[in-house]
MIFI-531972 format. One record per residue (C-alpha): x, z, y; residue in one letter; residue number from 1. Coordinates in pm, 1 decimal. Layout:
N
((X; Z; Y); 'A'; NUM) ...
END
This chain:
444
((-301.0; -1566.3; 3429.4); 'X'; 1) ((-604.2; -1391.4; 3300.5); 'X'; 2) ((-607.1; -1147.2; 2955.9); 'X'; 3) ((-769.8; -1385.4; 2790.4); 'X'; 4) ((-576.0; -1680.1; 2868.0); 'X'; 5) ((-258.0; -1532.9; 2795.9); 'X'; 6) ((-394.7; -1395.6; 2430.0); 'X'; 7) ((-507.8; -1714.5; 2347.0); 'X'; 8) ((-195.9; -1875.0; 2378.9); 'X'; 9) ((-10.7; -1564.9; 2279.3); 'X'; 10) ((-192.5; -1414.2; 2012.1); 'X'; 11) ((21.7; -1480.8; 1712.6); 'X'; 12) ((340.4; -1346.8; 1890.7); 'X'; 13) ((148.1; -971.2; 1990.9); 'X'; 14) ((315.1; -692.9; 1801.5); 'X'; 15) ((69.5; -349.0; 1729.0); 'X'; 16) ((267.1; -170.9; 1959.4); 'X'; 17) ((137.5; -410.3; 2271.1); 'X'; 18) ((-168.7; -506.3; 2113.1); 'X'; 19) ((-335.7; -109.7; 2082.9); 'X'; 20) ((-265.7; -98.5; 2438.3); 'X'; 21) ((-391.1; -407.3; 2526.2); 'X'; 22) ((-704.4; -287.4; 2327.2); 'X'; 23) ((-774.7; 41.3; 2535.9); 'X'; 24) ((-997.7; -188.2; 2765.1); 'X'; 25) ((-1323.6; -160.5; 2717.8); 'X'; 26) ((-1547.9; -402.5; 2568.7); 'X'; 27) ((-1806.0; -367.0; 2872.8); 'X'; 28) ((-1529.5; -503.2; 3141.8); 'X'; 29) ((-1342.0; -760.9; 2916.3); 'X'; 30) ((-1383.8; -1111.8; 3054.3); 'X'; 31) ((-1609.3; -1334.7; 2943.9); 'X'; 32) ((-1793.5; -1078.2; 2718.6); 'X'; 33) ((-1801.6; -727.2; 2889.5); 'X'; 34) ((-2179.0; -800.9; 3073.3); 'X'; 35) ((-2374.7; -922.7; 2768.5); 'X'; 36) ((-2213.7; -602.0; 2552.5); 'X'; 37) ((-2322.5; -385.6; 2801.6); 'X'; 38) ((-2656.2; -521.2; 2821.0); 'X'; 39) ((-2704.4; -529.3; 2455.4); 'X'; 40) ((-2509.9; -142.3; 2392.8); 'X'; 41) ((-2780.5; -55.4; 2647.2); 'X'; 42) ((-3094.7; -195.6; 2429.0); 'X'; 43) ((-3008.8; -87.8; 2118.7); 'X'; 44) ((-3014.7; 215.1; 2271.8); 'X'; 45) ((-3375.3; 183.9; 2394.9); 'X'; 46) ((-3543.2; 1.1; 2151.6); 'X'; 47) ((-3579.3; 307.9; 1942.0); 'X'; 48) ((-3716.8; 490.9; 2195.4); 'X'; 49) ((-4015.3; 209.2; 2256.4); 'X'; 50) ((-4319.4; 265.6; 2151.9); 'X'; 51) ((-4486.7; 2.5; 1933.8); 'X'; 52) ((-4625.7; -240.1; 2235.3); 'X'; 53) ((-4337.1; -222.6; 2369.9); 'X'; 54) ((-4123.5; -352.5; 2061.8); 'X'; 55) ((-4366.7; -594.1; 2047.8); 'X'; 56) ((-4340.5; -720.8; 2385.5); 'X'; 57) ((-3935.2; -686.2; 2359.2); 'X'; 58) ((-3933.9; -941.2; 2056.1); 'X'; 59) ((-4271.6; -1174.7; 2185.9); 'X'; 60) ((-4090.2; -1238.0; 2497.2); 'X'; 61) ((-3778.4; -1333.7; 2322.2); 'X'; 62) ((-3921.7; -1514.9; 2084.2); 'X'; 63) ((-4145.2; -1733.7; 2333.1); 'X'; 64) ((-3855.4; -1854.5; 2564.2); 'X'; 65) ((-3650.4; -1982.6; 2280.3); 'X'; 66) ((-3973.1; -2161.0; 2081.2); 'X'; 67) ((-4045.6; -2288.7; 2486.3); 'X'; 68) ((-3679.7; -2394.4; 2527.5); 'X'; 69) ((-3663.1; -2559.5; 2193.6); 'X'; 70) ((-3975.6; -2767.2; 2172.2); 'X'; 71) ((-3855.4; -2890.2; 2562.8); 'X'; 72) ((-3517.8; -2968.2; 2456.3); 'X'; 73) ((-3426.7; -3052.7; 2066.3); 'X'; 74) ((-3591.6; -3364.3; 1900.6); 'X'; 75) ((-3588.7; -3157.6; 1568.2); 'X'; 76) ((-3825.2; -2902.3; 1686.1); 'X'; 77) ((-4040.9; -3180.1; 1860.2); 'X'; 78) ((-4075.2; -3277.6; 1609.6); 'X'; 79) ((-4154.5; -3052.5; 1347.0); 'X'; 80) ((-4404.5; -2834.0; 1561.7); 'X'; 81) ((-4614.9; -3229.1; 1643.9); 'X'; 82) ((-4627.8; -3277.8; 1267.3); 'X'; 83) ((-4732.9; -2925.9; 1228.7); 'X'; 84) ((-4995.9; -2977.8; 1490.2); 'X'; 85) ((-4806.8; -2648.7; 1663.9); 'X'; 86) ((-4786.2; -2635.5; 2033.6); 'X'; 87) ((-4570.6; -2324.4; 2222.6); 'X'; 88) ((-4877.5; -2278.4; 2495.2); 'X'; 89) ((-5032.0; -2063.5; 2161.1); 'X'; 90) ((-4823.3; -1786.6; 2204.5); 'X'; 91) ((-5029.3; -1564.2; 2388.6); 'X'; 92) ((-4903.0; -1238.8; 2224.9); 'X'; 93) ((-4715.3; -1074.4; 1977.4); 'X'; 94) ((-4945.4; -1130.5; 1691.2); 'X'; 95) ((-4962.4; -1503.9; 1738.4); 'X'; 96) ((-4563.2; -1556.5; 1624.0); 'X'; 97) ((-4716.8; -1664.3; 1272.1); 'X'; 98) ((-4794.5; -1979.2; 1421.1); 'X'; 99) ((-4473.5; -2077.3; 1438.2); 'X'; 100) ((-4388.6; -2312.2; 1175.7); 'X'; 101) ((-4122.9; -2145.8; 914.1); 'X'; 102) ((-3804.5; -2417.9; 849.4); 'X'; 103) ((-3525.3; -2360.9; 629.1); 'X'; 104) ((-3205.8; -2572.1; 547.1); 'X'; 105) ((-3362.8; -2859.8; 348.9); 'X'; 106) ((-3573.1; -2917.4; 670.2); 'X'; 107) ((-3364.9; -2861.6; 905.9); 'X'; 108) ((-3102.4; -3110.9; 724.0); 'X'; 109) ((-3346.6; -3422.9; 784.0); 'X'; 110) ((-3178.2; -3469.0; 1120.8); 'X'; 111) ((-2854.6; -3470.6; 1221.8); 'X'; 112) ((-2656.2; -3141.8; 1398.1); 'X'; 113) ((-2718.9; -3313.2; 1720.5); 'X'; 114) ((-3085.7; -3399.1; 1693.7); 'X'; 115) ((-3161.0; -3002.6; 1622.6); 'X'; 116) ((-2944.9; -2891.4; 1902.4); 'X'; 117) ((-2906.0; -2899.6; 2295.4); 'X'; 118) ((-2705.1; -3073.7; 2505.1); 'X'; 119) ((-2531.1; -2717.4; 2621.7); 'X'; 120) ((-2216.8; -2796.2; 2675.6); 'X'; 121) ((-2025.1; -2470.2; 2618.4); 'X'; 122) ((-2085.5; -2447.9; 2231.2); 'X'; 123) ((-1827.8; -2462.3; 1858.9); 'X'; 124) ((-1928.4; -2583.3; 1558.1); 'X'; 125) ((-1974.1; -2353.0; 1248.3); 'X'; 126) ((-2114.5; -2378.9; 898.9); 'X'; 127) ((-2247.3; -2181.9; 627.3); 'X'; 128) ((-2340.8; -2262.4; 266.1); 'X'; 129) ((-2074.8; -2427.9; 163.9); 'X'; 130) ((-1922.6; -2220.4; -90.7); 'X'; 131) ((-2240.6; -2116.4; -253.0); 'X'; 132) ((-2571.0; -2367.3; -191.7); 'X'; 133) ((-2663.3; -2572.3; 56.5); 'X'; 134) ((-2470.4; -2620.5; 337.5); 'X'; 135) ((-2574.2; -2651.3; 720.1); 'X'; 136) ((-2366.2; -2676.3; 1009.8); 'X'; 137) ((-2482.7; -2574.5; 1353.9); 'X'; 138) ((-2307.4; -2450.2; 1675.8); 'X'; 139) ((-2274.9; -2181.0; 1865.3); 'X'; 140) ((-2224.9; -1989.8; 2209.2); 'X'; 141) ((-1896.0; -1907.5; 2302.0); 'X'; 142) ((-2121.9; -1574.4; 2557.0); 'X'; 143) ((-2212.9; -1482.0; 2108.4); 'X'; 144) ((-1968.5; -1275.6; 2097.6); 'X'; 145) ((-2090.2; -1008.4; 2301.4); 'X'; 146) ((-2403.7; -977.9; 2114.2); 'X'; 147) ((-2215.1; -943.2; 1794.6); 'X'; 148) ((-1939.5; -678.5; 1897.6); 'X'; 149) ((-2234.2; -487.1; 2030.0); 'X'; 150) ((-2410.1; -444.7; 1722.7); 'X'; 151) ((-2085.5; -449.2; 1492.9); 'X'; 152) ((-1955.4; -108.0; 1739.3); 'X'; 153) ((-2308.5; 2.9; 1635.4); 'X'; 154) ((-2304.4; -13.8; 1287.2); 'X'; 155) ((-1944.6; 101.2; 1217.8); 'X'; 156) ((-2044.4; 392.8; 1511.1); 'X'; 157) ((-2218.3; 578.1; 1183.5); 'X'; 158) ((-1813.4; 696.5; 1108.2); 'X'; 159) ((-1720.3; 769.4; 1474.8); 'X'; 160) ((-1542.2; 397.7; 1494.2); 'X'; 161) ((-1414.4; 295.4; 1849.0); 'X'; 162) ((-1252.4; 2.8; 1890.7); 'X'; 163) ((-945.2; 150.0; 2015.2); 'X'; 164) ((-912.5; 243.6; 1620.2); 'X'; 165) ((-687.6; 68.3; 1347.9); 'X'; 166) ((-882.2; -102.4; 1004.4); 'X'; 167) ((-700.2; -298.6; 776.3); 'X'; 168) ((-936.5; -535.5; 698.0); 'X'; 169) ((-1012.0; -769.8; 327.9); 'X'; 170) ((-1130.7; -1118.6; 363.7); 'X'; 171) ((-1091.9; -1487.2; 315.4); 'X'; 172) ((-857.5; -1556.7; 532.6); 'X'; 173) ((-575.1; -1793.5; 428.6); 'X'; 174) ((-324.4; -1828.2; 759.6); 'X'; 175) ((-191.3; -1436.0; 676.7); 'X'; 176) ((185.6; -1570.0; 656.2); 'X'; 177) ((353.0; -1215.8; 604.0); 'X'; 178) ((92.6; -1035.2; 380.3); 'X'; 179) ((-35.9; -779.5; 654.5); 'X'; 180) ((-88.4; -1003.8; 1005.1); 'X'; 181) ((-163.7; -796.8; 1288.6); 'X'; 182) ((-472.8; -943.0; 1487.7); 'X'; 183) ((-509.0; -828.1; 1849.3); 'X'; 184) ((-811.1; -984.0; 1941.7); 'X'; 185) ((-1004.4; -758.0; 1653.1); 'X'; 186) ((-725.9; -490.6; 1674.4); 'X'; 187) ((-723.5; -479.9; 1268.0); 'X'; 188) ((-452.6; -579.4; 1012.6); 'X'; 189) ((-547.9; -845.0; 812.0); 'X'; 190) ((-467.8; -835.2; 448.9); 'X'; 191) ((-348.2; -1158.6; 235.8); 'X'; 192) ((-625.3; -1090.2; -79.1); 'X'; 193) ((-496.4; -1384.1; -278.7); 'X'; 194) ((-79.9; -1208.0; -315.9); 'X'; 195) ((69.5; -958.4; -521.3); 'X'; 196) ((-35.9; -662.0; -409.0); 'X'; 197) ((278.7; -521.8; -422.4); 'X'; 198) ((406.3; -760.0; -145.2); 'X'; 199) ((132.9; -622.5; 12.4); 'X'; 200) ((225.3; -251.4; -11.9); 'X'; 201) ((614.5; -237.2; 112.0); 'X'; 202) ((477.4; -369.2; 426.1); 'X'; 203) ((185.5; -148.5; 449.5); 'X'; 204) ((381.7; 119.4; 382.5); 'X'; 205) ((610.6; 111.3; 657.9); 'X'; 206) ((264.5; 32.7; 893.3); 'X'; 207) ((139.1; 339.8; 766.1); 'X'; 208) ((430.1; 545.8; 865.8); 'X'; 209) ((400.9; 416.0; 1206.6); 'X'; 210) ((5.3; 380.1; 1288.5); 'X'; 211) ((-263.2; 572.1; 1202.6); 'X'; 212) ((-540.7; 361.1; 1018.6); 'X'; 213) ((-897.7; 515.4; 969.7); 'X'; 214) ((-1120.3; 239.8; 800.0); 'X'; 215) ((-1108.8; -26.7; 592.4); 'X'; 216) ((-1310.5; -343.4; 618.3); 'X'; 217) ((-1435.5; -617.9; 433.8); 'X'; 218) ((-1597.4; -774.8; 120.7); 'X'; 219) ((-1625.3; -501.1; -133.4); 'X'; 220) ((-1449.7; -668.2; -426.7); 'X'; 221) ((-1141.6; -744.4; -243.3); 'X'; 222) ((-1180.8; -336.2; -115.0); 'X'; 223) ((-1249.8; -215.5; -484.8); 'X'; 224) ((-969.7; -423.7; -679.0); 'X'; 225) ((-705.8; -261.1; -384.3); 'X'; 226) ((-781.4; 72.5; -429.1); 'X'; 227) ((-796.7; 18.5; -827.2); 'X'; 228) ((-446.3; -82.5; -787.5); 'X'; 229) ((-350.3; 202.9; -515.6); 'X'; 230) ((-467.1; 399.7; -830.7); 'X'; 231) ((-318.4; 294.6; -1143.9); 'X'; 232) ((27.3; 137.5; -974.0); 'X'; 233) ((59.3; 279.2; -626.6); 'X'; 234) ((-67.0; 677.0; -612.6); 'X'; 235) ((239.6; 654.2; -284.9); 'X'; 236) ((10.5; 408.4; -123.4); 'X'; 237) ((-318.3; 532.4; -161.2); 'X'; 238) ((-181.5; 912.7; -87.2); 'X'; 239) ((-67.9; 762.7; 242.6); 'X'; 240) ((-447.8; 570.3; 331.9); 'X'; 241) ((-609.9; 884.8; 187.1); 'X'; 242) ((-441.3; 1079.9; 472.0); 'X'; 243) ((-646.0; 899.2; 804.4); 'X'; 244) ((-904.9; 740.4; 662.3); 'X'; 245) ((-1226.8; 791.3; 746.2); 'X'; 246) ((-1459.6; 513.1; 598.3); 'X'; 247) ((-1479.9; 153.5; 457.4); 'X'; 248) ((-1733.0; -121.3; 628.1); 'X'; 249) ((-1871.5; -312.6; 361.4); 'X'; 250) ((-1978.3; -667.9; 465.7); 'X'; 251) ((-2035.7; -1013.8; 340.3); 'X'; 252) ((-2121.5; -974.2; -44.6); 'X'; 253) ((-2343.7; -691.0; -163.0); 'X'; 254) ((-2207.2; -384.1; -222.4); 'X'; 255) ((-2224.0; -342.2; -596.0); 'X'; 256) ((-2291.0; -13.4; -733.2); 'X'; 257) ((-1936.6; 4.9; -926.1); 'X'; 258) ((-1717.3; -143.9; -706.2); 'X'; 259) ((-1846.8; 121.2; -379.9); 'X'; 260) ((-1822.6; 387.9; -605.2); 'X'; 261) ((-1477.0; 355.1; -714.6); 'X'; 262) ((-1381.3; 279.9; -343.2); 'X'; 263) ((-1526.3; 616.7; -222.9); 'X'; 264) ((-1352.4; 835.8; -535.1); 'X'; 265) ((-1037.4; 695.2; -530.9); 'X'; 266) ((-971.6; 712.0; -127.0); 'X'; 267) ((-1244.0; 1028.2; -95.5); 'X'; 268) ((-1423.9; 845.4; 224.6); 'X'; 269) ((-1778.6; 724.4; 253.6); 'X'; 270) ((-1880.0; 363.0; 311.7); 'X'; 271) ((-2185.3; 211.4; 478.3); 'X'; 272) ((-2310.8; -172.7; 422.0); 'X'; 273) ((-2518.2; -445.6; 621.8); 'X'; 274) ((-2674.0; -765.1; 557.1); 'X'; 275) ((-2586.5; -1055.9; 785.2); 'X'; 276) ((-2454.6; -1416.5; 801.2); 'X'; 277) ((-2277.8; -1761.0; 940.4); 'X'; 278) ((-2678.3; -1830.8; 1094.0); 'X'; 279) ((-2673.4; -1486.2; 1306.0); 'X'; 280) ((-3032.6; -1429.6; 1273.6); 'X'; 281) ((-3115.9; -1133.9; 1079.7); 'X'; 282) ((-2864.3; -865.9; 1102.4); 'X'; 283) ((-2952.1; -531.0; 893.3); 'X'; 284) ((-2784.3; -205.6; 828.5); 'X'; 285) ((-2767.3; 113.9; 619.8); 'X'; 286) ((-2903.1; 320.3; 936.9); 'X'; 287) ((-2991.9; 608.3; 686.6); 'X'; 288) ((-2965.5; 526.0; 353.3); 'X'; 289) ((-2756.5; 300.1; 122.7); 'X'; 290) ((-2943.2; 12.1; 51.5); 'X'; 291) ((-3233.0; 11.6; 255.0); 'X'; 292) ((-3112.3; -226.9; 529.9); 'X'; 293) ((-3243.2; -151.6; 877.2); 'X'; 294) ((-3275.5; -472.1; 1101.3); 'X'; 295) ((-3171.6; -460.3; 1457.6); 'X'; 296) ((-3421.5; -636.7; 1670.1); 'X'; 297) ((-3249.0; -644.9; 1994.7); 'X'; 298) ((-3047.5; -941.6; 1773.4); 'X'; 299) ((-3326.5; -1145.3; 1622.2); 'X'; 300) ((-3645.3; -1094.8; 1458.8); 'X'; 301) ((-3675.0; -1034.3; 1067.4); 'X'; 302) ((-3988.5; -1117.7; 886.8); 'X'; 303) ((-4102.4; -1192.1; 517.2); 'X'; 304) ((-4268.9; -1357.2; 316.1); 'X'; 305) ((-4394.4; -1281.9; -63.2); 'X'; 306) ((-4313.9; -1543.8; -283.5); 'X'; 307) ((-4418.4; -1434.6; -677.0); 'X'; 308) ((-4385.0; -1105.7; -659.9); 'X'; 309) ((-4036.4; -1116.0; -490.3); 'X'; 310) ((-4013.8; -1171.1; -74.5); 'X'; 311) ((-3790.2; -1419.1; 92.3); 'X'; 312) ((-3610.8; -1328.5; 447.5); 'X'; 313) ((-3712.2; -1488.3; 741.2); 'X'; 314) ((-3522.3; -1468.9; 1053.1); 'X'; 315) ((-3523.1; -1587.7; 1454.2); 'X'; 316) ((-3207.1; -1587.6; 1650.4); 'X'; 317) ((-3270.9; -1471.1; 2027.2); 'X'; 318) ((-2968.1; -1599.2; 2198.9); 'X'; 319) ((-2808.6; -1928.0; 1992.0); 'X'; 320) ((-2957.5; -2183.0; 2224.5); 'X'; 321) ((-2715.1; -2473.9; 2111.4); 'X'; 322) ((-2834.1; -2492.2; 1789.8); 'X'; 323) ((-3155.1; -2237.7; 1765.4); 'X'; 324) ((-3257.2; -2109.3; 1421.6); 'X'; 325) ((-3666.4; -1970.1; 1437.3); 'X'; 326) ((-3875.2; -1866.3; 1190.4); 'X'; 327) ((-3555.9; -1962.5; 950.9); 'X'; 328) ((-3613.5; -1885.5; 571.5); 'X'; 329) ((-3233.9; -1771.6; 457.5); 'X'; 330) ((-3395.3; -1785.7; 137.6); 'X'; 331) ((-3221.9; -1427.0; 42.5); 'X'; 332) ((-3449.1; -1261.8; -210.3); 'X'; 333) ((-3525.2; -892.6; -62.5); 'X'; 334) ((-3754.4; -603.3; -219.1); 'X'; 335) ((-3987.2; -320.2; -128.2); 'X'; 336) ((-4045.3; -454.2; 269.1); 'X'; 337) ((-4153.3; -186.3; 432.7); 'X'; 338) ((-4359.0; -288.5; 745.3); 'X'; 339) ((-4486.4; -75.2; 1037.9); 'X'; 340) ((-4722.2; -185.5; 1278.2); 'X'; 341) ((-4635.2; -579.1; 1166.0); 'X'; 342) ((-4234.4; -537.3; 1212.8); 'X'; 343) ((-4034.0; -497.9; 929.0); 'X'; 344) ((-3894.0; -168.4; 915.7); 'X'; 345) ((-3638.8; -193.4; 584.1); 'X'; 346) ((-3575.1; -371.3; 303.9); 'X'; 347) ((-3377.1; -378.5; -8.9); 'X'; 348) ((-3122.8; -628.9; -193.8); 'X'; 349) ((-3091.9; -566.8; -541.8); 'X'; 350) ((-3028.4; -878.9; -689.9); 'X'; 351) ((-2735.6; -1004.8; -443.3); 'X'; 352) ((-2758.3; -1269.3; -170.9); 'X'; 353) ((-2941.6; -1517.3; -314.9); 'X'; 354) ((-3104.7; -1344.2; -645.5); 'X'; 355) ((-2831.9; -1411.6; -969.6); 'X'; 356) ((-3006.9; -1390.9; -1282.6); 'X'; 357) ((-2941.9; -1631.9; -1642.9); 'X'; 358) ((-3138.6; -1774.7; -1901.1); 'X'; 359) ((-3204.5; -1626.2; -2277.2); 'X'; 360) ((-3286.2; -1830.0; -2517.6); 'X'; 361) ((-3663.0; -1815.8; -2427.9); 'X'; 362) ((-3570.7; -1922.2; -2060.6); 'X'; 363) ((-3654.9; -1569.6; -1952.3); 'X'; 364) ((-3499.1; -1458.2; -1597.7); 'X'; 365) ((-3210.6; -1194.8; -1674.8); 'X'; 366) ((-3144.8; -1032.9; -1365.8); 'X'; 367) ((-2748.0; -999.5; -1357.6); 'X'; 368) ((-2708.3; -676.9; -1143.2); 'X'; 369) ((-2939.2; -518.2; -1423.3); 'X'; 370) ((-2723.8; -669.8; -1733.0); 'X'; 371) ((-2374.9; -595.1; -1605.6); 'X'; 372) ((-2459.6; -255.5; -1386.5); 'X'; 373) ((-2755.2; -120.2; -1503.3); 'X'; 374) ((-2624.8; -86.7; -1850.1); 'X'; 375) ((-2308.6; 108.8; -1969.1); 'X'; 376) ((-2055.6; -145.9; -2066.5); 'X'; 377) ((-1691.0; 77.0; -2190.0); 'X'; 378) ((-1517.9; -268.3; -2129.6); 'X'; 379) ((-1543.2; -155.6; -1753.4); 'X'; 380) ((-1301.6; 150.6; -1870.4); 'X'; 381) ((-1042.9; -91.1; -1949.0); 'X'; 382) ((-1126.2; -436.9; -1726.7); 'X'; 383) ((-1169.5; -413.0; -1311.6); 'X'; 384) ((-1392.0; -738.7; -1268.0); 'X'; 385) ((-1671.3; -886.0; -1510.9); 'X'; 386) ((-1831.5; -1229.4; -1418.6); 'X'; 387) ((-2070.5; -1451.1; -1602.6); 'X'; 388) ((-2105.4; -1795.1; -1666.9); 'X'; 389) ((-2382.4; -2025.5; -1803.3); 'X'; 390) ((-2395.3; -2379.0; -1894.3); 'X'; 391) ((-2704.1; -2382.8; -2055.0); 'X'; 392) ((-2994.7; -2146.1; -2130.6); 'X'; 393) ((-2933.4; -1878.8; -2423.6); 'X'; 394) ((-2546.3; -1901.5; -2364.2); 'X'; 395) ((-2315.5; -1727.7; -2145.3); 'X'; 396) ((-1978.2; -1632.9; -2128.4); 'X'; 397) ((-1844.1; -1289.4; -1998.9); 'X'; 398) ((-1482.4; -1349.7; -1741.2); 'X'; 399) ((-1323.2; -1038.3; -1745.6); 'X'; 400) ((-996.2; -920.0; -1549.7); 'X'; 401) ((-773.2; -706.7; -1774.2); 'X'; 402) ((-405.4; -599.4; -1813.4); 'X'; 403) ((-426.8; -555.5; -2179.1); 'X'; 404) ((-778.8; -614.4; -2390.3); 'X'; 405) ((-806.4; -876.2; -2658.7); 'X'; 406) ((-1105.4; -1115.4; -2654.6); 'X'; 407) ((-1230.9; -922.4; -3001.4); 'X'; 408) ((-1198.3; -548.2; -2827.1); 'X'; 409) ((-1374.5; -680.7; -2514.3); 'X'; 410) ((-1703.9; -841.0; -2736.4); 'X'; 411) ((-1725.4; -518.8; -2856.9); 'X'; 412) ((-1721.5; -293.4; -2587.3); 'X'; 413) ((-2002.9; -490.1; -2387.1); 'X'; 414) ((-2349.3; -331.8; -2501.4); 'X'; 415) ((-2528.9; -663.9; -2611.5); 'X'; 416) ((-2804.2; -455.9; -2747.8); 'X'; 417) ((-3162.8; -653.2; -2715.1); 'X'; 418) ((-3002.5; -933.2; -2491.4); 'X'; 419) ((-3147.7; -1224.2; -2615.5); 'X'; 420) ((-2832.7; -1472.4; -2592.1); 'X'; 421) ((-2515.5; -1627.4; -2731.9); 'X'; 422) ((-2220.5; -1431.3; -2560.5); 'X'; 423) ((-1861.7; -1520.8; -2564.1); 'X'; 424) ((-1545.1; -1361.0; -2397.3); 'X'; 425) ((-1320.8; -1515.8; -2174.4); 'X'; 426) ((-948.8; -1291.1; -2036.8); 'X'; 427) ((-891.1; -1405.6; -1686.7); 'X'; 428) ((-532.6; -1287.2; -1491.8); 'X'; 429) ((-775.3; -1260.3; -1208.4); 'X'; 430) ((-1104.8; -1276.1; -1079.3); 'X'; 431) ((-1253.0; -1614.7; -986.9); 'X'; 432) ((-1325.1; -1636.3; -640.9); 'X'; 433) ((-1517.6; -1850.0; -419.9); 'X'; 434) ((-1351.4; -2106.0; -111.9); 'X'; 435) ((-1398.8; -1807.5; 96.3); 'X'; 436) ((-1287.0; -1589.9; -101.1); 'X'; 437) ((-1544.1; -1393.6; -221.2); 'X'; 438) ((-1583.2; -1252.4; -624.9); 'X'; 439) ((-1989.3; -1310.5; -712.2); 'X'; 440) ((-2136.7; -1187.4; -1037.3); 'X'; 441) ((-2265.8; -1557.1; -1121.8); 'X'; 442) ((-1968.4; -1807.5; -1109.9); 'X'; 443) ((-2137.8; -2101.1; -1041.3); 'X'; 444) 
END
């Protein structure tokens, strides 16, 4: 029986102890996998040293085979590229990829999930948007996972990561049965975000004594509201984390401001943030700074496009040929694009995923990163989440997450100085989250 087999039918049975083993084998020579992460480790590790033809070359001749393989085999993108009056035999070079008709979801939704993908057998189905806009299912290639553990290693590489290391890691998952699940095939421990965290922490505990974990991973409001309670009701649990760890990965919400701070004070590590998603086109990283994402390019080309003074994200995936995404607005709002030689270099999110913002009473954007972070709001002394909700313009309320703070205490220690709306004050036990899992600014 091969590794794989016998983890897929074994893999909830798999103690640590067996797993870290089993997880000393390299990602180049695991089955199924181990070529395409090899290849890929090996052209991220090139592409830098290119010079500018040959980046251009690198993503052209991606970019062609997929448009080529597309417009011969999906009736979507026929389709859409005869209406356009598009034909593939224009791409001549690397300055010609503007010619490629942009789609996004509302498109893309005309036609069914099988009329915009191919008849490869070998795919799964996923879907993305469900929680938060529009949703659009698609599948993908099973051979995807090498691409993504390559790049993944490479980000979380900035702390020294291997993947023989330990992470407990903060998502949506809802099949953790015993509060901290052990998961071989990503060699992390999987925390249950939705239960007392103090079911959480007598198991962790005893973990803790026994491995040695160096990074913690996931979205950064489950991350922040743990280590606010390893603070203020567990100082045993956080001195133990504080001991071994080395980072946090930050991934699938934006990193606010508040929350990474607090995570890097109270467990003295650093933490480092990308930009990707369910559509695996544009993946983006923190290669020097925080927040100015870096886009890889040996995983799909990033482009934008200004749209009133604000730019939307454009993205092409190379290697999903079951259901291929190119020249696919994500519609995520980014700032100050910087481009060299026509490829994007870096961009900024300041305004979240999709850009939150409310309404005054004049119908004026309020942009809600600025109006809950970029003021200073003494309710965040004694509440660990704020969220806002509006049901019509000029009038929001304020969700707050606090052990002890009246309604009339909270109003006034938000600064409502020149905001031009009707705010009222609503005590939450705690945060509201969405299907997934995830705490946004803008409950929706």
């Amino acid at each position: 029986m091969s590794i794989a087999v016998f983890l897929k039918n074994n893999i909830k049975n798999i103690p640590p102890c067996i797993g870290i083993k089993i997880n000393k084998i390299p990602y180049s020579n695991r089955p199924g996998l181990g070529k395409i992460y090899k290849q890929r480790k090996k052209e991220i590790a090139l592409f830098d040293l290119f010079t500018t033809e040959e980046k251009q070359f690198f993503i052209f001749s991606k970019i062609k085979r997929i448009v080529e393989f597309a417009n011969n085999n999906i009736y979507a993108y026929k389709e859409i590229y005869s209406k356009s009056g598009f034909s593939p035999g224009e791409l001549e070079s690397f300055a010609d990829i503007n010619k490629i008709p942009i789609v996004d979801k509302s498109i893309l939704n005309q036609y069914s999930l099988e009329e915009r993908s191919s008849n490869i057998s070998s795919k799964y189905i996923v879907n993305t948007g469900g929680s938060s806009g529009t949703p659009l299912g698609l599948y993908i290639e099973p051979n995807s996972m090498g691409h993504e553990w390559a790049h993944m290693h490479t980000i979380w590489g900035k702390f020294n990561y291997k993947p023989t290391d330990l992470k407990i890691v903060f998502g949506g998952r809802s099949n953790v049965k015993t509060y901290v699940d052990y998961d071989v095939l990503r060699n992390h421990f999987a925390i249950d975000i939705y239960t007392d965290y103090q079911k959480v922490s007598i198991k962790l505990k005893r973990l803790l004594k026994r491995y040695t974990i160096k990074y913690l991973h996931g979205y950064p409001s489950s991350i922040y509201d743990f280590a606010v309670y390893c603070k203020e009701k567990d100082p045993e649990l956080k001195e133990l984390l504080s001991k071994n760890l080395i980072g946090a990965f930050l991934g699938s919400e934006f990193p606010y401001p508040h929350y990474r701070k607090e995570i890097e004070d109270i467990f003295g590590i650093d933490t480092v943030s990308w930009y990707g998603h369910t559509e695996r086109c544009v993946l983006a990283y923190e290669k020097k700074d925080k927040f100015i994402y870096e886009p890889f390019y040996t995983y799909g080309f990033s482009e934008v496009i200004e749209r009133k003074n604000t730019y939307e994200l454009i993205g092409t995936s190379y290697y999903n040929y079951a259901s291929p995404l190119i020249r696919y607005n994500t519609n995520d709002l980014v700032t100050e694009p910087i481009i060299t030689d026509d490829i994007l270099k870096s961009f900024k999110i300041e305004e979240g995923r999709s850009g939150e913002f409310v309404l005054d009473s004049d119908n004026k954007k309020i942009n809600l990163t600025g109006l809950i972070f970029g003021r200073h709001h003494e309710i965040f002394n004694h509440s660990k989440f704020i969220q806002i909700k509006q049901m019509v313009p000029g009038k929001i309320e304020i969700h707050y997450v606090a052990d002890s703070l009246p309604i009339e205490k909270a109003s006034e220690l938000f600064d409502k100085k020149n905001i031009n709306m009707e705010i009222s004050f609503i005590k939450e036990i705690e945060p509201i989250r969405t299907i997934s899992g995830k705490v946004h600014l803008l409950i929706k």
